[in-house]
Each structure stands twice: as C-alpha cells, then as structure tokens.
N, C-alpha and C positions, 0 to 999 in steps of 0.2 A: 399405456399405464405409467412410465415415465413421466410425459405429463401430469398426470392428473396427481401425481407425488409433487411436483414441482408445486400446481398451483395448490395444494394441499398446503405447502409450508408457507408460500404467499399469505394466504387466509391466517394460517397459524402466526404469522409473524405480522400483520394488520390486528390480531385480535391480543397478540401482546404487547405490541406497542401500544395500542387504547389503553390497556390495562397498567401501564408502564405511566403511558401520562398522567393517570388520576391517581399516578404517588403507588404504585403494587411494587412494592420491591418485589415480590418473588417472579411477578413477570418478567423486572429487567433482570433478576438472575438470571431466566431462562432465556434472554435474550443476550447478556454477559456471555454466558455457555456456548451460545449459536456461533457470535461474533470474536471470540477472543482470540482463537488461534488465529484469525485470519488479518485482524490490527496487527496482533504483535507480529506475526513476518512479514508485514507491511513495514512496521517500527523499526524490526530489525536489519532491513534491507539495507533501511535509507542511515541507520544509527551506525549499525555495524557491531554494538556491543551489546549482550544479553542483558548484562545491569541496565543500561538505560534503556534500550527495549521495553522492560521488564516496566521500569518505572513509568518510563511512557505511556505504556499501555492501562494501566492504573489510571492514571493522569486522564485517558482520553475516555474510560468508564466514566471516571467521577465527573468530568463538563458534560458527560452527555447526560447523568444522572439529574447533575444538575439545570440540565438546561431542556430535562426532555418535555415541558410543556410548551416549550418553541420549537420543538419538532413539526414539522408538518409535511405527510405523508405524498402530498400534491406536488411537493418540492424536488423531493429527489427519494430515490429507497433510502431504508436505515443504512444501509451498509455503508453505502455514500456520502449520507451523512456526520457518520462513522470517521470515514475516510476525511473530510475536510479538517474534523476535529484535530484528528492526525497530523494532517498537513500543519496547521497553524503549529501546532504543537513541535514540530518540527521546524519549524522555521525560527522559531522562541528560541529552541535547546543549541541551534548554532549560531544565533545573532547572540545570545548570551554567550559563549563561548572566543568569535570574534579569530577562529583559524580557521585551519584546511584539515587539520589532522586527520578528520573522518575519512582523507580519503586512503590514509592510511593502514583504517581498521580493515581485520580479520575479516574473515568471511569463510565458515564450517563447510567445510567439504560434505560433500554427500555419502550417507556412510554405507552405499549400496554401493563404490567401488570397490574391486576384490584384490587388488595389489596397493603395497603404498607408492608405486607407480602412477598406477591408476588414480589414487588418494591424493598425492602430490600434484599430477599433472588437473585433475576436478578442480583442487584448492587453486591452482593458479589462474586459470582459466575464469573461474566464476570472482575470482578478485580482481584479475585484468576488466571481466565486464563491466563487473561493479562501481568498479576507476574509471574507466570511460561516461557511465552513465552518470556517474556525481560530475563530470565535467559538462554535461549538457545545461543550460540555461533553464530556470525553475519551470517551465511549461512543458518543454522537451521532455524533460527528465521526471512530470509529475504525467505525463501524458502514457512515457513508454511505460511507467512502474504500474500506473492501472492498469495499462493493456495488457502485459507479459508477464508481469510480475502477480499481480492481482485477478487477472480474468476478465477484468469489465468488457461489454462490447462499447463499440465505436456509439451508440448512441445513447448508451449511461454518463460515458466519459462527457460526453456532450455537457448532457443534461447536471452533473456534477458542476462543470468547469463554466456554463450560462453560455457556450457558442453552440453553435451549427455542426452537425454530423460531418459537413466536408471541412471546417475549418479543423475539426478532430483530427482526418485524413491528410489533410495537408499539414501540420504538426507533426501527427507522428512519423510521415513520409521523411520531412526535415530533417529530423530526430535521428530515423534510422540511417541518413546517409552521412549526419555528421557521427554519429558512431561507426560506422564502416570508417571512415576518414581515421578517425580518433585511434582504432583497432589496429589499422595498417601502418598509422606511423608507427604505434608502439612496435608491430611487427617489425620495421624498417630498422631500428633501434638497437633488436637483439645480434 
C-alpha cells in the first residue's frame, strides 16, 4: 500500500509538472507547496541564515517558474532539478559575497532537546558538523548534503550530478573520511 501511495504521488507530480509547463500557475502552486519546505532547509543548511534562506528559496521558485518549459522530466526528477537551481544559486550568493563568514553562521538547535544542556550541547554539535562539511571541496560537500542532508539515494545523486553510481560512492566515501579527519582535529583542539 505504501507503494502504490508513492507511485500515486509520482503520477500526481508527472501530471503537474505537464500542467506547470503549459503556463498552470495553479499547478506550479501545487508543486511550490510539494517542494518548498524541502529547498528551503536545503538553502538553509548550506546559507545558515533564515533571511537569505528565505530569499533564496523565492529565487529558486521563480527560475524554475521561469524556466519550467526547459524542464525535462527524462533528465532528472523535479526535485533534482529543484536542487541544481539551488546549487547555482548558491554558488551566486557566495562568489557575490567574496568571504568565509558563512562558516560562521548559526545553526538552530533541535527544539525536541529537553534541557538547555541538551539545547546547548545539539546547537554545537550540529554547528561543528556543519563547519566541517562547508570545509569539504564543492562535490564532497554537494554530494554529502543530497545524501544526509536531503535523502537522495546514490543513484539520483548520480543522475543529478551526470556521473556513475560508483563514482557517487567513491565521492561520498572521500567525503566521509575527510570529515572524520576534519571532526577529530577539531576534537584534538579542545
């Protein structure tokens, strides 16, 4: 039954995106609605700050609004395509900017900790990660955010990124042990 919910939403989101290309705003609302919360803490992840998050995500509706007659569904899923819009978009917002500062930014604690121990010790932890993974080289660090951060499996990521299932594999492998590496020294530090 699970399945047949899954490819239920497949169909539904094949019959909005047709509707979406031939100019249906109300389809790409209904498609705006599907995908928004999952751009934006995509945006936010790699931003750090809810204003421009926020803006971003706007940003990466309206290129795809405007660009959805160049969508093509043979290419990669919407969400993916979604997701590249993102990326460029993000690669804009800090080549405009010309620092590091981002690695700087905040990162909201999870607000299911029940002490401000707990609150404290989430908030640092998930900002230590966070520092680490802005230090990974733009493949490593676009590879682990689809996988861990985003969900994608190893053969979306692929199909997203134009390589091979194993070259995904060997990436994120890379990935994971230059952040072990990255983790530990900061561990070494304290």
């Amino acid at each position: 039954m699970h399945e047949e919910g899954h490819a239920k939403t497949k169909g539904d989101d094949a019959l909005l995106i047709q509707r979406a290309i031939s100019r249906d705003a109300d389809a790409f609302g209904k498609l705006y609605d599907m995908y928004v919360d999952r751009v934006y803490r995509h945006l936010y992840y790699r931003v750090g700050n809810v204003a421009d998050a926020e803006d971003l995500t706007q940003q990466v509706f309206l290129k795809a609004w405007q660009a959805i007659d160049r969508y093509k569904k043979t290419a990669s899923p919407f969400v993916a395509w979604l997701m590249t819009i993102s990326h460029n978009l993000v690669v804009d917002f800090y080549r405009a900017r010309k620092d590091k500062a981002y690695l700087d930014a905040e990162v909201v604690a999870d607000d299911l900790a029940s002490s401000p121990e707990q609150v404290a010790e989430a908030h640092f932890d998930q900002r230590q990660l966070r520092r680490a993974i802005l230090q990974l080289h733009g493949e490593q660090q676009q590879v682990v955010l689809l996988r861990f951060v985003e969900g994608f499996r190893h053969a979306e990521i692929a199909s997203l990124l134009g390589k091979s299932e194993g070259a995904i594999r060997v990436v994120l492998h890379r990935a994971l042990a230059r952040l072990r590496q990255i983790l530990e020294r900061e561990r070494e530090r304290r």
